[in-house]
Structure formats: C-alpha cells, structure tokens
C-alpha positions in Angstrom: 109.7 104.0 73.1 106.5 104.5 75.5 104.9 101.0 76.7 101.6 101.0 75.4 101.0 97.7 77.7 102.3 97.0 80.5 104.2 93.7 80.5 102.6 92.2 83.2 99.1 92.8 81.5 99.9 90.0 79.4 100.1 87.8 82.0 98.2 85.7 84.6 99.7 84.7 88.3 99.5 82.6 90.7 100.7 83.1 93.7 101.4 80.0 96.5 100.6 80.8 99.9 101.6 78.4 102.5 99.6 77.0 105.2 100.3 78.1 109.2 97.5 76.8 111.4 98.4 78.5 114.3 96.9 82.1 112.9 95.9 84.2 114.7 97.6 84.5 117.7 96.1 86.0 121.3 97.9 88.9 122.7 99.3 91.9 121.2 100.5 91.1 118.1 98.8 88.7 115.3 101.4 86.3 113.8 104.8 86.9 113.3 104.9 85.5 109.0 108.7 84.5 108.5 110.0 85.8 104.7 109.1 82.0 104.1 105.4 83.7 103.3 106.6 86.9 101.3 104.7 86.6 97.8 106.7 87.4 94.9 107.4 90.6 94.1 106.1 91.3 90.5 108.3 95.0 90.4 110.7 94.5 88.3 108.6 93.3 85.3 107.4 97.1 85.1 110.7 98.6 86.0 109.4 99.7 89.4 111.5 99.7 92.6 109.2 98.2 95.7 109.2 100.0 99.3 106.6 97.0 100.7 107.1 93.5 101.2 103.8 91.5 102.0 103.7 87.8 103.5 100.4 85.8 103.1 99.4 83.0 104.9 96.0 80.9 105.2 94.1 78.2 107.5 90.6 76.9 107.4 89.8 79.9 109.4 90.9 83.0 107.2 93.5 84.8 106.0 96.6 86.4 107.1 98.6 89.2 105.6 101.5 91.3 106.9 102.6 94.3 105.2 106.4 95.8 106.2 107.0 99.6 104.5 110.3 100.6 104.5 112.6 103.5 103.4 110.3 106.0 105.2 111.3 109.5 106.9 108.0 110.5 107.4 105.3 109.1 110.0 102.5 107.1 108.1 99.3 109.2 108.3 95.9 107.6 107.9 92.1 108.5 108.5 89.3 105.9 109.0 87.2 108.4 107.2 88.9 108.3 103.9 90.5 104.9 104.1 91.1 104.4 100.3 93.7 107.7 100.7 97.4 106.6 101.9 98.7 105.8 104.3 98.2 101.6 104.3 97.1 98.7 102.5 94.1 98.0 99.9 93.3 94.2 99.3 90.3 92.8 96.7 89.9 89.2 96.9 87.3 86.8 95.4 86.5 83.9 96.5 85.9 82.4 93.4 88.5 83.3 91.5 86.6 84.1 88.4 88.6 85.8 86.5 86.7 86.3 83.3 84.2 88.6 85.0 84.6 92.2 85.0 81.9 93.4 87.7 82.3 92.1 90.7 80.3 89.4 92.3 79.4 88.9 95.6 82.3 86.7 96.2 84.6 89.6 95.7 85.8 91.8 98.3 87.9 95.4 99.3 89.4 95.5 102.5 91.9 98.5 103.4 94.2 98.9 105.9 95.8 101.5 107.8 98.7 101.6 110.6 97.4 104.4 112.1 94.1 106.9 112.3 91.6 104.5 113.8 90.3 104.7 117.4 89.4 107.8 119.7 92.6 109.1 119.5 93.3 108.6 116.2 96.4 106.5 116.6 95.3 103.3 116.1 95.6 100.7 113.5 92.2 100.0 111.8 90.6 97.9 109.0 87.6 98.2 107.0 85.6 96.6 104.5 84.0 98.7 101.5 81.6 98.0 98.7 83.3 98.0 95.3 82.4 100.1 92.6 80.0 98.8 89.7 79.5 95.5 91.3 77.1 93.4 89.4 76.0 91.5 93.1 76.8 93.2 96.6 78.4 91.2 99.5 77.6 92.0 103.2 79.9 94.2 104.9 82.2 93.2 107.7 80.8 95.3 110.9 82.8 98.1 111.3 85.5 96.7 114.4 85.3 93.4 113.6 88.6 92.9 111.5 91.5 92.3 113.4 94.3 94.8 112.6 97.5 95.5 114.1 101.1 97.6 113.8 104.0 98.3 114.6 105.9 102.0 113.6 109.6 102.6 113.5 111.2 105.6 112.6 112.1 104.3 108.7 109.4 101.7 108.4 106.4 100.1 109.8 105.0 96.5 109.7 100.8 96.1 109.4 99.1 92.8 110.1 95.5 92.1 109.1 93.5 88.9 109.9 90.2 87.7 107.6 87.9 85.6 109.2 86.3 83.0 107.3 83.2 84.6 108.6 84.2 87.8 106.5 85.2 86.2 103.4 81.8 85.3 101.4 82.7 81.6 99.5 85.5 81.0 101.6 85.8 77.6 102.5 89.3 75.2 102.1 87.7 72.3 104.2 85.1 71.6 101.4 86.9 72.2 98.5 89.5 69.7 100.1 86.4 67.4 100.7 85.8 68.2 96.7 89.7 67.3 95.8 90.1 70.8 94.1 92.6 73.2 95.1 91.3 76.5 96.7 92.0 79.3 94.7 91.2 82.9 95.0 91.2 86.0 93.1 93.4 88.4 94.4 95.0 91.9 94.0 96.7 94.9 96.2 97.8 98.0 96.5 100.0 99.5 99.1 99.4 103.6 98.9 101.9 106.1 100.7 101.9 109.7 100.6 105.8 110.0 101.0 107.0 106.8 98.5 104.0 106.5 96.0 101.5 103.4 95.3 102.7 99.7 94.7 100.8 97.4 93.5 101.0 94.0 92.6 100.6 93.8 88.3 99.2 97.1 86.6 98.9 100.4 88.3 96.1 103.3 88.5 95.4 103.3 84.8 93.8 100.3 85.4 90.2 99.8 86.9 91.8 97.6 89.2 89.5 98.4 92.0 86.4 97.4 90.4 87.4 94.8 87.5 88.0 91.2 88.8 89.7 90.3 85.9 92.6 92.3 86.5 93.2 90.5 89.4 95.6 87.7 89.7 95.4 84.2 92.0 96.9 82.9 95.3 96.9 79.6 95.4 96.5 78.4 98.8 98.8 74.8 99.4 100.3 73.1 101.9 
C-alpha cells in the first residue's frame, strides 16, 4: 500500500541540545562534539537507512553542529557557487520557533555547508548563508567569510563542523530568555545532500517545501 503521508508528518519534535560553553575552540579544528550531542535520528520512522550523524551543541554565543558522512567511496565534491547542490549540509533555523507560519520571517534562516569547493583552490571547507524562498520578511545575510567552517576527509567518510555566531543568528539570545524564565527554543530543520548516497533529512523529504515553509520544521530545545 503507498503512504500517502509520511508518518513523521504527523508529528512535532523536539530535539534537546546540551550546553558546552567552551565552543568554539582556536586552532585548527572547531570543537570536537562527543556522541553525547548526536540528535536523534528520525530514519527509521520513514523506513530510511541514515549515512550522517549530526551532534548539536549551543552557548550564549551561537551554535555548533558537526556533521560525520559515512559509507562513502567517492570524494565529496562541492562548489561555493551552487551551494544548495551536494555535496554538504543545508540547515534553516528560526529563532522564534513559530511554527504555525508558513513564509518565513526574518527570524528564519538557510545556512549550507560544504567540506570542500570553497577558497582559491577550491578545496576548502566553506559556509554560506542564503535568502529563503517566499519569505514574508528578509533577514540580513552573514558576509560572505564570516562563518566558521571546518573538515576533515577520509577515504569512506568525512566529518564537517559549522559554528553560528549569535551575531548571525537574528533573535538569538539564551541570556534573556533565561532572564525571562522561558526556555529557548528554536525552529529547526536539515538536510544532508550527497551525490553518491542521496539526501537525508531530518522528518519529510523533497516533496515537501521544506526549504521555504517554517512550519515543517521541527524544534531543538536548547537545556542544560
């Protein structure tokens, strides 16, 4: 029998994501998450076998999220020019977690992320922030550069970390809703595109407007 709706359409998550206030690190790589920051992995519930783990953290300064591929015989391929096409990582957060919207405020945000086809050569890890389709407010764009971004590639897998800045997250602010006694909570999906081993994403796939409809979205929970 075809499913007409996916099951996880018929659900809302939250996801925890613990605290590490010693994000980010100087030097050459980031942070090193433990798999004590891996969110759950919502697969199974469509009958889809994962090839990415990602591990979320959070401080009052930003966000962190790491991103490990595996099962690969091919190198990742990337280009900063067309950074919605695989390989890497697509995230939309909002700030507000307002999940009953379905244009996108100015508290909502696409980042994506590649291991590889930034710089002169290229070669290098890069991030990027992009407008998002039909929004009903615009946000200002992180300057292209200015997101820290880096990776790791091994001949079967690769590991990409990705820092946000408070500064690049429009709304985000834990100290004050702490200073409020409300939890912070944020509206939040991903997608993890490879041209070898396909597109995962967190609930509902392509058929989805995902990428412009906030209400699709799910929520991380940021706590102790």
């Amino acid at each position: 029998m075809t499913e007409v709706i996916p099951h996880p359409f018929l659900f809302r998550f939250s996801l925890p994501v613990r605290r590490s206030d010693s994000l980010p690190r100087r030097g050459k790589r980031l942070f090193d998450l433990s798999a004590d920051f891996a969110l759950p992995d919502l697969s199974e519930l469509r009958g889809v076998r994962p090839f990415g783990e990602l591990r979320a953290a959070w401080n009052d300064d930003g966000l962190a999220f790491s991103v490990l591929v595996h099962g690969k015989k091919q190198a990742p391929a990337a280009e900063e020019r067309t950074p919605t096409m695989p390989d890497g990582l697509q995230l939309w957060i909002d700030t507000r977690n307002t999940q009953s919207i379905h244009r996108a405020s100015r508290y909502c945000h696409h980042f994506c992320f590649a291991p590889t086809g930034g710089g002169r050569d290229g070669e290098q890890p890069f991030g990027i922030q992009l407008p998002i389709a039909q929004a009903r407010e615009l946000t200002p764009l992180a300057a292209k550069g200015s997101l820290l971004v880096n990776a790791e590639i091994l001949s079967d897998r690769y590991r990409l970390d990705a820092w946000l800045g408070r500064e690049q997250l429009q709304g985000f602010d834990p100290a004050a809703d702490r200073e409020a006694g409300t939890p912070t909570k944020l509206g939040f999906f991903y997608e993890i595109r490879d041209s070898e081993l396909g597109d995962q994403t967190l609930t509902v796939d392509a058929s989805f407007p995902f990428s412009y409809d906030p209400s699709l979205w799910s929520t991380l929970e940021l706590t102790a």
